[in-house]
PDB file of N, CA, C, O and CB in Angstrom:
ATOM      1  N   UNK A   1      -4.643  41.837 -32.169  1.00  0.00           N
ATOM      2  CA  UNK A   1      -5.476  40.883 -32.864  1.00  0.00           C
ATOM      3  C   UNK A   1      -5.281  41.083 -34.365  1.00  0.00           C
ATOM      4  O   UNK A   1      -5.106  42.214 -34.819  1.00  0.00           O
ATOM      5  CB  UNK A   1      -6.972  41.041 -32.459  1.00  0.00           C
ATOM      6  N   UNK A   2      -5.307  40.031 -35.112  1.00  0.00           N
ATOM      7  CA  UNK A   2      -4.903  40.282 -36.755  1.00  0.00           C
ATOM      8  C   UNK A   2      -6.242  39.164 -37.497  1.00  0.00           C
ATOM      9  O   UNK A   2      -6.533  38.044 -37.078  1.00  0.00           O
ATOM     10  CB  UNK A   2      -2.769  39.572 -37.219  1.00  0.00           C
ATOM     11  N   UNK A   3      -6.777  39.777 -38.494  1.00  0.00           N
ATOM     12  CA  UNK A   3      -7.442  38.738 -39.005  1.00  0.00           C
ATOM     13  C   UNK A   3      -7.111  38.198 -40.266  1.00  0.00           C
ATOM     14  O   UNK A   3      -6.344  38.893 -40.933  1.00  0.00           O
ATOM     15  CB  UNK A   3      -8.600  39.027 -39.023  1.00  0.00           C
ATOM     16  N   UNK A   4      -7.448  37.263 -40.705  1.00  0.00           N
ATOM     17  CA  UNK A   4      -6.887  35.929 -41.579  1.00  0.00           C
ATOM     18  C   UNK A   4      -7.907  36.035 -42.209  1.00  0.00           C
ATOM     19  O   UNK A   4      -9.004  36.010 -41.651  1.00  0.00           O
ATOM     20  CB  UNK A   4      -6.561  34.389 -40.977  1.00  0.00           C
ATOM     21  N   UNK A   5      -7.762  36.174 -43.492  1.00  0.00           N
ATOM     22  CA  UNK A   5      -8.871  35.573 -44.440  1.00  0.00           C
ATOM     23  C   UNK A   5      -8.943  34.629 -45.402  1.00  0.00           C
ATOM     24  O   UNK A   5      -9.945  34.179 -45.958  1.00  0.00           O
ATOM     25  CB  UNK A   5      -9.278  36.323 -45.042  1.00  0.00           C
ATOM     26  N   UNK A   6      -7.383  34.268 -45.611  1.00  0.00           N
ATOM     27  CA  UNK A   6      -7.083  33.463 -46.700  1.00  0.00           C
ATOM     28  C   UNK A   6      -6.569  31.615 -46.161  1.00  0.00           C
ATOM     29  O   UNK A   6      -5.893  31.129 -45.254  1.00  0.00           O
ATOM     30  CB  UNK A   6      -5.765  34.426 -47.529  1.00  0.00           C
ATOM     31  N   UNK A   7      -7.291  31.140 -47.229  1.00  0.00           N
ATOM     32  CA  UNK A   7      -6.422  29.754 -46.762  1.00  0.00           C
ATOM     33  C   UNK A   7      -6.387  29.007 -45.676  1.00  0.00           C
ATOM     34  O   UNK A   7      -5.411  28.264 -45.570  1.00  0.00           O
ATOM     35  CB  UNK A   7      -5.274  29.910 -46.733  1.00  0.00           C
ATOM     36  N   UNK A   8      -7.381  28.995 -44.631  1.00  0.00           N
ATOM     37  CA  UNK A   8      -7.711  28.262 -43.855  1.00  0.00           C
ATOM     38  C   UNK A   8      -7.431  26.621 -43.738  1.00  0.00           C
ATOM     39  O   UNK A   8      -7.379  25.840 -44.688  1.00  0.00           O
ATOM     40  CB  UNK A   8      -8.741  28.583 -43.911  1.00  0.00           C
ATOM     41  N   UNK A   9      -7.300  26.369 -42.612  1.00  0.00           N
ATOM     42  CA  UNK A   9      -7.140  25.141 -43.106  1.00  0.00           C
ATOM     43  C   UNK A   9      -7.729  24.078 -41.721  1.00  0.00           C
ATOM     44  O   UNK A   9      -7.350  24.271 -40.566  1.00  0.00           O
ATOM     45  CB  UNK A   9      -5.433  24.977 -43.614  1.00  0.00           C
ATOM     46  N   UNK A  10      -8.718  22.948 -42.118  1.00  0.00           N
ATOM     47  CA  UNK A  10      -9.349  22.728 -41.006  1.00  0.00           C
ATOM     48  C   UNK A  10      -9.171  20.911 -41.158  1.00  0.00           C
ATOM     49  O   UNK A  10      -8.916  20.127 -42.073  1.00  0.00           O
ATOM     50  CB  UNK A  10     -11.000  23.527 -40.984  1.00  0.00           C
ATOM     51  N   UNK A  11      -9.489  20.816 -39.612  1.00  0.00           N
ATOM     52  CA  UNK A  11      -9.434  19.793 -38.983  1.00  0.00           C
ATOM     53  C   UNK A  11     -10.755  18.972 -39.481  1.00  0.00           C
ATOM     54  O   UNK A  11     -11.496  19.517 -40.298  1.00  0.00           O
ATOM     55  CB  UNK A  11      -9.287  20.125 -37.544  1.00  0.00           C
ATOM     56  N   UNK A  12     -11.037  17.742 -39.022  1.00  0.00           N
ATOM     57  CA  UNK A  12     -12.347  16.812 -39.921  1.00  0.00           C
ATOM     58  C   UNK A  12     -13.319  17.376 -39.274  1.00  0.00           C
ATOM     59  O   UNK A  12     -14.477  17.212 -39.657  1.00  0.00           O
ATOM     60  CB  UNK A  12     -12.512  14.975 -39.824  1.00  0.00           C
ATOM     61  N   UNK A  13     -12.984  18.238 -38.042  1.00  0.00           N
ATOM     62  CA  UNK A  13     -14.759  18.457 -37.584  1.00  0.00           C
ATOM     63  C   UNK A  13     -15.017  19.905 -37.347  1.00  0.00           C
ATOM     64  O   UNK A  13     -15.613  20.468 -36.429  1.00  0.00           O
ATOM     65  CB  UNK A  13     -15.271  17.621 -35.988  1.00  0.00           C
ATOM     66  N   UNK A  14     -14.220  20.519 -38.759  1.00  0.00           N
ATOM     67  CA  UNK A  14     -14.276  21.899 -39.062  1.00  0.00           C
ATOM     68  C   UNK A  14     -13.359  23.316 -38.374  1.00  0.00           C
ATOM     69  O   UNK A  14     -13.116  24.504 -38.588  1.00  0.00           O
ATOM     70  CB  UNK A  14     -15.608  22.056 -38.823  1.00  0.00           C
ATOM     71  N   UNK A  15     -13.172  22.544 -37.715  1.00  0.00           N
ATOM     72  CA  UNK A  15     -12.140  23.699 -36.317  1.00  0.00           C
ATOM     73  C   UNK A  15     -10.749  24.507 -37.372  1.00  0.00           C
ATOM     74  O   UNK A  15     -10.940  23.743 -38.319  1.00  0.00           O
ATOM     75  CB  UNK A  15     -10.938  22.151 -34.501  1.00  0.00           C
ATOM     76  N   UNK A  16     -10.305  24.852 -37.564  1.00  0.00           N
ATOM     77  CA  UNK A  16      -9.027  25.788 -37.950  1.00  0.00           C
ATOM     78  C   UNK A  16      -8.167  25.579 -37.699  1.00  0.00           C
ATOM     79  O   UNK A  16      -7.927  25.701 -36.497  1.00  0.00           O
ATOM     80  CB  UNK A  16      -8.855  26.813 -37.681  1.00  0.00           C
ATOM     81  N   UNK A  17      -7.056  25.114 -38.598  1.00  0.00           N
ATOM     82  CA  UNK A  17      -5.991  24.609 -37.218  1.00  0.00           C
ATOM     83  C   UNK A  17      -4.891  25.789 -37.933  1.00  0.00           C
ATOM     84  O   UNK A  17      -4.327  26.636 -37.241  1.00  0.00           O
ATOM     85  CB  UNK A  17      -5.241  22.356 -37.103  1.00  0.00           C
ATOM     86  N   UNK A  18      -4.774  25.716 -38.873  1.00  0.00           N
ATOM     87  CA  UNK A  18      -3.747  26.648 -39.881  1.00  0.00           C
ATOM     88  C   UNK A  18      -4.053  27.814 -40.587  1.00  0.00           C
ATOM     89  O   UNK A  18      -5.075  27.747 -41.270  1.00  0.00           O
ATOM     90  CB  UNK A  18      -3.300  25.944 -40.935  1.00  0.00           C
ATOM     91  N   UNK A  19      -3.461  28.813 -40.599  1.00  0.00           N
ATOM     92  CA  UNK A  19      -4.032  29.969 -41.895  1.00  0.00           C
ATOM     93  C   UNK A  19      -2.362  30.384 -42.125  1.00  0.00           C
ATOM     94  O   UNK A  19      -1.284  30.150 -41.581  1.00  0.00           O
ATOM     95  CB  UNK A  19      -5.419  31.739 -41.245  1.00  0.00           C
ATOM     96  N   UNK A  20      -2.895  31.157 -43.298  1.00  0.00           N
ATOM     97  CA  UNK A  20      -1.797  32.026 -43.814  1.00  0.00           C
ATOM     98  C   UNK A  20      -1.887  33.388 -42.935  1.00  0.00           C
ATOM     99  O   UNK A  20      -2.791  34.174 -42.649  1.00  0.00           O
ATOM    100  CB  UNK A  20      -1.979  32.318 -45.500  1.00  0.00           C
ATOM    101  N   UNK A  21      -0.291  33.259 -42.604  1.00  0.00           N
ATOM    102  CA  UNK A  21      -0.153  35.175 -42.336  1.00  0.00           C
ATOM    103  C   UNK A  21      -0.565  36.004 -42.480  1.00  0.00           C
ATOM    104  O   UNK A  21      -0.395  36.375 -43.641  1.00  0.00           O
ATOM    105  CB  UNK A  21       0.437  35.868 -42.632  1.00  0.00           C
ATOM    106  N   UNK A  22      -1.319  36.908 -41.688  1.00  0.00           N
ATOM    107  CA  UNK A  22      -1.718  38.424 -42.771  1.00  0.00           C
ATOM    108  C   UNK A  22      -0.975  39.324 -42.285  1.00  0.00           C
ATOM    109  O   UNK A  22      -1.544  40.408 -42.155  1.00  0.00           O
ATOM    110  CB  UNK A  22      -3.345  39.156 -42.784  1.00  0.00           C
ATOM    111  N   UNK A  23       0.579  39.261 -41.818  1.00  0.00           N
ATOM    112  CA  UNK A  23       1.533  40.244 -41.704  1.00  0.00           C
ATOM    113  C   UNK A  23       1.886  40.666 -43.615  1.00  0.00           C
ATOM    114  O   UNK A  23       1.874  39.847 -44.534  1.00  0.00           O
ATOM    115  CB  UNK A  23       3.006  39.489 -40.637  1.00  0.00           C
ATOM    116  N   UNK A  24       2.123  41.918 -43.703  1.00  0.00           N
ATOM    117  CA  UNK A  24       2.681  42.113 -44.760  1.00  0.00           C
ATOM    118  C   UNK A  24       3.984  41.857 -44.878  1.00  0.00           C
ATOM    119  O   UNK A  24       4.853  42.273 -44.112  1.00  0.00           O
ATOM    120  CB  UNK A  24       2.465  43.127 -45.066  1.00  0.00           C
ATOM    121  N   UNK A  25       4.205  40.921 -46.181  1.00  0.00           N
ATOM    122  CA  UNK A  25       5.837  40.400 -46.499  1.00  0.00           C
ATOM    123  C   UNK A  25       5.740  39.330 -45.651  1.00  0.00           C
ATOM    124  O   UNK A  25       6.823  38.822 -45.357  1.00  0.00           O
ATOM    125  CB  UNK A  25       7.273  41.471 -46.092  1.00  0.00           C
ATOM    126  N   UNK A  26       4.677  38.798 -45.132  1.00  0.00           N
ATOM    127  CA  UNK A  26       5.172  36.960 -44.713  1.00  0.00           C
ATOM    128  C   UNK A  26       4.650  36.126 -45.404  1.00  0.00           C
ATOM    129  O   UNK A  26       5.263  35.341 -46.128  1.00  0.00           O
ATOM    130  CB  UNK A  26       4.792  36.296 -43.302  1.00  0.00           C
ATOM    131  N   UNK A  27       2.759  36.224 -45.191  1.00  0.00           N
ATOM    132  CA  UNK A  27       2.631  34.763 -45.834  1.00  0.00           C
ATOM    133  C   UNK A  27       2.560  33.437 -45.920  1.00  0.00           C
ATOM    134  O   UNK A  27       1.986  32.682 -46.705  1.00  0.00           O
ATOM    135  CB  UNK A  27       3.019  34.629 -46.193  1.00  0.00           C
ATOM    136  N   UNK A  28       3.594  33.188 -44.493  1.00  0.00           N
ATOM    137  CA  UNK A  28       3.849  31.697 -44.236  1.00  0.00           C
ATOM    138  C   UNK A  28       2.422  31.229 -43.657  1.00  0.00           C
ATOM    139  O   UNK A  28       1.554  31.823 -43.019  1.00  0.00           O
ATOM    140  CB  UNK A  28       5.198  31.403 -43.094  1.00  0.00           C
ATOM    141  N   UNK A  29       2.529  30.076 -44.085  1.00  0.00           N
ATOM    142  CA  UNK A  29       1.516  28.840 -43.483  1.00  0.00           C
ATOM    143  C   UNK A  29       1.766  28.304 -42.075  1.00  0.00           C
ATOM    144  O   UNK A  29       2.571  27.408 -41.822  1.00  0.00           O
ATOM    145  CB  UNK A  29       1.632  27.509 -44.399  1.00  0.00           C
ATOM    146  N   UNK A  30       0.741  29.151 -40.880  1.00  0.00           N
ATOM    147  CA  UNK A  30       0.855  29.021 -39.678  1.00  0.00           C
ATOM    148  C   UNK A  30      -0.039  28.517 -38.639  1.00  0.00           C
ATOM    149  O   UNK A  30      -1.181  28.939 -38.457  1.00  0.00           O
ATOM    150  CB  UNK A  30       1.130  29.915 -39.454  1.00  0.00           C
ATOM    151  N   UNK A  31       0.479  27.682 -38.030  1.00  0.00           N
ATOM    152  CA  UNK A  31      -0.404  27.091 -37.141  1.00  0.00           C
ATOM    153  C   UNK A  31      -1.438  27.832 -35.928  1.00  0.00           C
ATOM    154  O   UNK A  31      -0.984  28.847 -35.400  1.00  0.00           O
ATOM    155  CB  UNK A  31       0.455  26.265 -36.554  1.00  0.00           C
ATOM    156  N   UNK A  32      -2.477  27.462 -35.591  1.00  0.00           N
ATOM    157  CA  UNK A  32      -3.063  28.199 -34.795  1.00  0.00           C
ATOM    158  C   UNK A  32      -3.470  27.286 -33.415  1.00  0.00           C
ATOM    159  O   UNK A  32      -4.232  26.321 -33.354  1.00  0.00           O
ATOM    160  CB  UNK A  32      -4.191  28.830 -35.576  1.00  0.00           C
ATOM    161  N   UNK A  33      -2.829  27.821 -32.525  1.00  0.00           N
ATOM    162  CA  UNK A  33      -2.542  27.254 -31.071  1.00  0.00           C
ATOM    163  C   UNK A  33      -3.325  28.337 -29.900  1.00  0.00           C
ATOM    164  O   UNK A  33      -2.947  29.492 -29.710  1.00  0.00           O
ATOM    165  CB  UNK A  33      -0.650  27.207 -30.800  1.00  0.00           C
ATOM    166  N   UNK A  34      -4.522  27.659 -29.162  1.00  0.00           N
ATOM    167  CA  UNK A  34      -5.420  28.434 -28.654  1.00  0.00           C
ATOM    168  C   UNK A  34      -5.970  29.729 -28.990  1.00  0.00           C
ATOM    169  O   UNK A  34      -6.150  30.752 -28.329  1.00  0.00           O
ATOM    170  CB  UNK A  34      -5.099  28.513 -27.755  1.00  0.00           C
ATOM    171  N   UNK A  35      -6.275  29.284 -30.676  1.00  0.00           N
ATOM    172  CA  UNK A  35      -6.830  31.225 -31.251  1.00  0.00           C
ATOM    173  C   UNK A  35      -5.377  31.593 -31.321  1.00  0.00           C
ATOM    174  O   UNK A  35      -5.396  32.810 -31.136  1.00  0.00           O
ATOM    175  CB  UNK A  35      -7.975  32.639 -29.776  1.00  0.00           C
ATOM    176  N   UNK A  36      -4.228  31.256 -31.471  1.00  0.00           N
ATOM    177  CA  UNK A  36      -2.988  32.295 -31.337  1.00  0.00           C
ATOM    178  C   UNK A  36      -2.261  31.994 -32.826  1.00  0.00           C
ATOM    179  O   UNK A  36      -2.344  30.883 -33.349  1.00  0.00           O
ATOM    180  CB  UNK A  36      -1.799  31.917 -29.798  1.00  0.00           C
ATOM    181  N   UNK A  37      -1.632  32.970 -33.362  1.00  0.00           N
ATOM    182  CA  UNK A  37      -0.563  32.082 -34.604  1.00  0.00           C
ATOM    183  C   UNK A  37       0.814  31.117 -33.348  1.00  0.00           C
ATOM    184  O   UNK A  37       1.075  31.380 -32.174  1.00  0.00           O
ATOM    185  CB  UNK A  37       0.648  33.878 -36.102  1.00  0.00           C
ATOM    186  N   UNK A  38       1.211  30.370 -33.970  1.00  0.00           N
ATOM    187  CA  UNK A  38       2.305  30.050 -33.463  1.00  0.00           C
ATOM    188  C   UNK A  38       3.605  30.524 -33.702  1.00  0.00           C
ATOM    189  O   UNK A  38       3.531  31.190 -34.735  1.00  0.00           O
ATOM    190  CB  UNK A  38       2.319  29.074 -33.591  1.00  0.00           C
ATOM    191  N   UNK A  39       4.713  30.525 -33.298  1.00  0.00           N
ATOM    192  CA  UNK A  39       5.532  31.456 -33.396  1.00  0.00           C
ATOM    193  C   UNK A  39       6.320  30.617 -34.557  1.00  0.00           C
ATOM    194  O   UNK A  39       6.462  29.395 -34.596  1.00  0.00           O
ATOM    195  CB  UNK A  39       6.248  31.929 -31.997  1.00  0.00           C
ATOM    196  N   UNK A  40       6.815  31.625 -35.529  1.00  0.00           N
ATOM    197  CA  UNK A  40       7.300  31.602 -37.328  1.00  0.00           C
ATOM    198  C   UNK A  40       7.880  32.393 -37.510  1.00  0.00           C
ATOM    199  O   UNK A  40       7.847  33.472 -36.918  1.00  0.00           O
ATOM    200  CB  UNK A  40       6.431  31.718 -38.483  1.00  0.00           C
ATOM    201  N   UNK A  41       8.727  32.007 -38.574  1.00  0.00           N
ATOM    202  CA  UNK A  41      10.222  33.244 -38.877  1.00  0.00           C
ATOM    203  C   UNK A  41       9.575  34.075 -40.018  1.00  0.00           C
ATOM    204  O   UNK A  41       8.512  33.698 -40.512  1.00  0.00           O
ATOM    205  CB  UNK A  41      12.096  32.390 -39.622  1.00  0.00           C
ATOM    206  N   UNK A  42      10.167  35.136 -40.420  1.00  0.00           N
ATOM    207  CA  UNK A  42      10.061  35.906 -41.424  1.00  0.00           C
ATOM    208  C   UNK A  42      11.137  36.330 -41.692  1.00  0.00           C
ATOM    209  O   UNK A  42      11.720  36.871 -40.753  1.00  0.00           O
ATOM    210  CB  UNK A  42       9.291  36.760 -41.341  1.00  0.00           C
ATOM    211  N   UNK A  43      12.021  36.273 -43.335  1.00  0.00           N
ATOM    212  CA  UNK A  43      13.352  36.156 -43.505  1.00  0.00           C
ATOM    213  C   UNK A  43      14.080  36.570 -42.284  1.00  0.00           C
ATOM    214  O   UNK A  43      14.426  37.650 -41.805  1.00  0.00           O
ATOM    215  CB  UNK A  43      13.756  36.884 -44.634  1.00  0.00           C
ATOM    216  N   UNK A  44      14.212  35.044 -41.882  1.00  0.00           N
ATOM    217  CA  UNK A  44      15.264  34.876 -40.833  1.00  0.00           C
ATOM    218  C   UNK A  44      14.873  35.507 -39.401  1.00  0.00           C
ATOM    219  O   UNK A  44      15.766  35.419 -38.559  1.00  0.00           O
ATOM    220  CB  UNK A  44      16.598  35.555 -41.358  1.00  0.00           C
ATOM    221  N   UNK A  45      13.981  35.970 -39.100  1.00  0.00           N
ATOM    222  CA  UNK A  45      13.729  36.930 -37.676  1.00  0.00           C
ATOM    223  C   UNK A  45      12.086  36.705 -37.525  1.00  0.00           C
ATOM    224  O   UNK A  45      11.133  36.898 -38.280  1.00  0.00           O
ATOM    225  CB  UNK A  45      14.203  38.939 -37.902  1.00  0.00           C
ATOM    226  N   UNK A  46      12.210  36.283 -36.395  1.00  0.00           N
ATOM    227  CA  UNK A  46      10.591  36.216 -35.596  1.00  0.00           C
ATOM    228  C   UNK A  46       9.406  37.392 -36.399  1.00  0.00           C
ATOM    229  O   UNK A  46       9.409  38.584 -36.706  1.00  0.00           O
ATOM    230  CB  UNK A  46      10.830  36.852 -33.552  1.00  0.00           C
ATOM    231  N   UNK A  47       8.317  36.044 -36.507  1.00  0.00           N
ATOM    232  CA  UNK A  47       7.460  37.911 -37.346  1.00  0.00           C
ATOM    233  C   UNK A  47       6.875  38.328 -36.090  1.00  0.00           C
ATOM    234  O   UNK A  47       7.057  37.969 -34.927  1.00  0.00           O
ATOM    235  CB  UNK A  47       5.719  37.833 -38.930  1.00  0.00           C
ATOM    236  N   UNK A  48       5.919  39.415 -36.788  1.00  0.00           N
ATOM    237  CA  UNK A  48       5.725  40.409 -35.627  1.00  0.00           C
ATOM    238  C   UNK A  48       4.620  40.170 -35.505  1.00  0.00           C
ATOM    239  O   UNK A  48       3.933  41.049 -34.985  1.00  0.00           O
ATOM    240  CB  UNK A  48       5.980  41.838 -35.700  1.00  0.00           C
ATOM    241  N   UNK A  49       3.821  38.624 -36.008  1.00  0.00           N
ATOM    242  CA  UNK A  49       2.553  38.254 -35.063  1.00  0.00           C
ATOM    243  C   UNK A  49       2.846  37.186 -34.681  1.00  0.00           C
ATOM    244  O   UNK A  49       1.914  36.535 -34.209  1.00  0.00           O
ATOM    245  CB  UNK A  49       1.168  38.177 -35.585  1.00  0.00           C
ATOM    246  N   UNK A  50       3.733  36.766 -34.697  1.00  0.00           N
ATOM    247  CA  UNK A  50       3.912  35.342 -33.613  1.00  0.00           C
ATOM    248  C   UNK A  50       3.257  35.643 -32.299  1.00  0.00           C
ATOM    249  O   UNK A  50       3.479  36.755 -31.821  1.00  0.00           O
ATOM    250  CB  UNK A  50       5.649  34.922 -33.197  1.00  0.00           C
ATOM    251  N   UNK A  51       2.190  34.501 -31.398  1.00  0.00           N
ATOM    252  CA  UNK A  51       1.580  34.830 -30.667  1.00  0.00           C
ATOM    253  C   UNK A  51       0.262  36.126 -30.626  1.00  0.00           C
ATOM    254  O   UNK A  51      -0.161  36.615 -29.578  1.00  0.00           O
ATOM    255  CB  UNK A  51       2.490  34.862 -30.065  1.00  0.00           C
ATOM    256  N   UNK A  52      -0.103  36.410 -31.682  1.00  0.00           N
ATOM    257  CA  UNK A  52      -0.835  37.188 -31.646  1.00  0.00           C
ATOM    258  C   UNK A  52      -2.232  36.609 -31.641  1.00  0.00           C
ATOM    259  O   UNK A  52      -2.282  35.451 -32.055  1.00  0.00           O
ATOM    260  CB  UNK A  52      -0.510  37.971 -32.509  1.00  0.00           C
ATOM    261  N   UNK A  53      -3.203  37.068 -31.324  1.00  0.00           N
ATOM    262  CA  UNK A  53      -4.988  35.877 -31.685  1.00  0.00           C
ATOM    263  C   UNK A  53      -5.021  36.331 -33.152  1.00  0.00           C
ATOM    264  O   UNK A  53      -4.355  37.125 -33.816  1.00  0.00           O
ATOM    265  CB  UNK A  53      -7.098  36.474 -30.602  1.00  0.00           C
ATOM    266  N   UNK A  54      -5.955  35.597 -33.372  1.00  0.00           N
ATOM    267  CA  UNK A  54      -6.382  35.676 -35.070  1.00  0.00           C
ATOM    268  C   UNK A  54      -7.558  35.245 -35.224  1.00  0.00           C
ATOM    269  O   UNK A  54      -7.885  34.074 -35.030  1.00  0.00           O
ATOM    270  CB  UNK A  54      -5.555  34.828 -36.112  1.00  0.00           C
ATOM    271  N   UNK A  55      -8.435  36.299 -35.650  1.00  0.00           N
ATOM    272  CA  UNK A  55      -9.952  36.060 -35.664  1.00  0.00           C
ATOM    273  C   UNK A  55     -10.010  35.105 -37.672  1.00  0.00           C
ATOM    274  O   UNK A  55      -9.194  35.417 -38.539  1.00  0.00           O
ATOM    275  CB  UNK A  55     -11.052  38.215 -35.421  1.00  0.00           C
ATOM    276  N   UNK A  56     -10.666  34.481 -37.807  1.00  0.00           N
ATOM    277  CA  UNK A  56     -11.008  33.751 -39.691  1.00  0.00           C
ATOM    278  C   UNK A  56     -11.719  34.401 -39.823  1.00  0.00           C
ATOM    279  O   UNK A  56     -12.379  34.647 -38.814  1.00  0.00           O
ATOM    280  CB  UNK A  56     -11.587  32.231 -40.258  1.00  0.00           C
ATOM    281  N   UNK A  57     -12.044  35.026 -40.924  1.00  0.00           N
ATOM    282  CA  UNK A  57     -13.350  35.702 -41.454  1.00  0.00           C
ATOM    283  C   UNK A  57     -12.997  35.294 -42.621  1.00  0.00           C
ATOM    284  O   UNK A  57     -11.817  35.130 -42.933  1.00  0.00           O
ATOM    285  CB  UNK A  57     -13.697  37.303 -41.296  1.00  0.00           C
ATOM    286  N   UNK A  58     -14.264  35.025 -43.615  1.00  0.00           N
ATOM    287  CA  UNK A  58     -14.635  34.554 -44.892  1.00  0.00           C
ATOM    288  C   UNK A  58     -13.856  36.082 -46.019  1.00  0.00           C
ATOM    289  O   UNK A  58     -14.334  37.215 -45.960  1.00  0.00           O
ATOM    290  CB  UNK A  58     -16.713  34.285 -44.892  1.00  0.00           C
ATOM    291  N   UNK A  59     -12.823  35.769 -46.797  1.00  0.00           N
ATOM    292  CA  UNK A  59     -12.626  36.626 -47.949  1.00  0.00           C
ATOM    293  C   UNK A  59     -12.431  36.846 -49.273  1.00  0.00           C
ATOM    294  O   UNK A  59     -12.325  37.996 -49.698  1.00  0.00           O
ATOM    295  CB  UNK A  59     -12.106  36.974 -47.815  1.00  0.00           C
TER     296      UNK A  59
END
């Protein structure tokens, strides 16, 4: 489980659909598919939370 604090990004009736990475050295702007990140590269190679859950907490 990894949590997200930055950059959220929501749908019109508040839900989450996107956050930023909180792998160190990624960053990318990632989609969130049943609570999960969706799977995203990190120079060039799968990161290492693709598929992982991701709790939002306020930061």
């Amino acid at each position: 489980m990894a949590i997200a604090s930055e950059m959220p990004l929501l749908d019109d009736e508040g839900r989450v659909m996107a956050v930023r990475c909180p792998a160190a050295g990624c960053g990318a702007v990632v989609d969130l598919i049943d609570g999960r990140l969706d799977r995203h590269l990190v120079r060039g190679q799968k990161c290492r939370t693709s598929g992982v859950q991701v709790v939002v907490a306020e930061g």
